[in-house]
N, C-alpha and C positions, 0 to 999 in steps of 0.2 A: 656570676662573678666575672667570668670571662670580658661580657660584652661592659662592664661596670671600669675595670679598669685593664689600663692599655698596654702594648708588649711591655717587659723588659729590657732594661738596658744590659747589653750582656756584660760590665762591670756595674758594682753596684758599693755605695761606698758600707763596710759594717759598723754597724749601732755596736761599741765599745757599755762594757757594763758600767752605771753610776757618772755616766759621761752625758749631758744634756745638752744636744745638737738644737741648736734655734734653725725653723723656717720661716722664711719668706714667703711664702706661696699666697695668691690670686686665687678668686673664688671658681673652684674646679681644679685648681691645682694639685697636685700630688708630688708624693715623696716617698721613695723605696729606698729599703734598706738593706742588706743582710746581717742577717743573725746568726754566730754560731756559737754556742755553747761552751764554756772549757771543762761543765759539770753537767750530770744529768741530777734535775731539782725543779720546782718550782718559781717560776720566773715572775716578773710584773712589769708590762711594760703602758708608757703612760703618755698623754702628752698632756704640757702644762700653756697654759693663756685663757686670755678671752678669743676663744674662737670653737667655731661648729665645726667639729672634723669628725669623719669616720677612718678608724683602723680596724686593720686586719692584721693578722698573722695567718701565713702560708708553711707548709712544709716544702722542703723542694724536693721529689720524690723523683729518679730518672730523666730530669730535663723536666716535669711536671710540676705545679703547682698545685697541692692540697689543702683547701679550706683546712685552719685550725680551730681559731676564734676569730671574734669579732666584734667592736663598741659599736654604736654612733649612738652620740649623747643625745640625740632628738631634740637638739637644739634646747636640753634643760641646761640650768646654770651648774654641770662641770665639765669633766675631760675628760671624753676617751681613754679606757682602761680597758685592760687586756690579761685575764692571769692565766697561765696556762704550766703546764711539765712539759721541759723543753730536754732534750737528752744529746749529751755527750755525743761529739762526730757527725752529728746530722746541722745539715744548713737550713736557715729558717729565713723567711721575705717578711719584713715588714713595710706595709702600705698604708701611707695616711692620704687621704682627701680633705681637701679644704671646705666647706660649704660657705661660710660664713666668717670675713676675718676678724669681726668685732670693731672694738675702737681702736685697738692697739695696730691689728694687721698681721701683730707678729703671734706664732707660737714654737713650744719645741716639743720635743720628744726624747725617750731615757729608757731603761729598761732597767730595773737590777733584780 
């Protein structure tokens, strides 16, 4: 995963819950996010278009990033989905890749 995607930016803007952030991204593109919780629960985070993306969710553990989960839709016809239990006070990275932008170009992503 390391050599897969590249540093951080050490601001990173946070994925708001029921809030659908559109990207722009080129094929190889990427987009991070942080995630932090206001409840410890079951989360869903998703991205929506015609487009071949891998996501990931990272924990951020002492400056570390620890695999959570992880999509890539293999290029079948849907989106990148993510369910996981996310908890209260801890901060979380989400990471999407572009592979593929379809016909549109565009997709987003959302968590609730």
């Amino acid at each position: 995963m390391r050599k897969f995607f590249p540093a951080l930016h050490p601001t990173l803007p946070v994925l708001q819950p029921f809030q659908s952030v559109p990207l722009s991204l080129v094929p190889g593109g990427q987009a991070d996010f942080a995630l932090e919780p206001q409840a410890s629960r079951n989360y869903e985070i998703s991205t929506f278009g015609a487009a071949d993306t891998v996501l990931v969710l990272f924990e951020e553990v002492q400056g570390e990033l620890r695999f959570v989960a992880g999509d890539d839709d293999s290029g079948e016809d849907r989106n990148s989905r993510v369910s996981a239990k996310l908890f209260q006070g801890r901060r979380y990275v989400v990471r999407i890749r572009l592979y593929w932008a379809g016909e549109s170009g565009q997709t987003a992503v959302m968590h609730w």
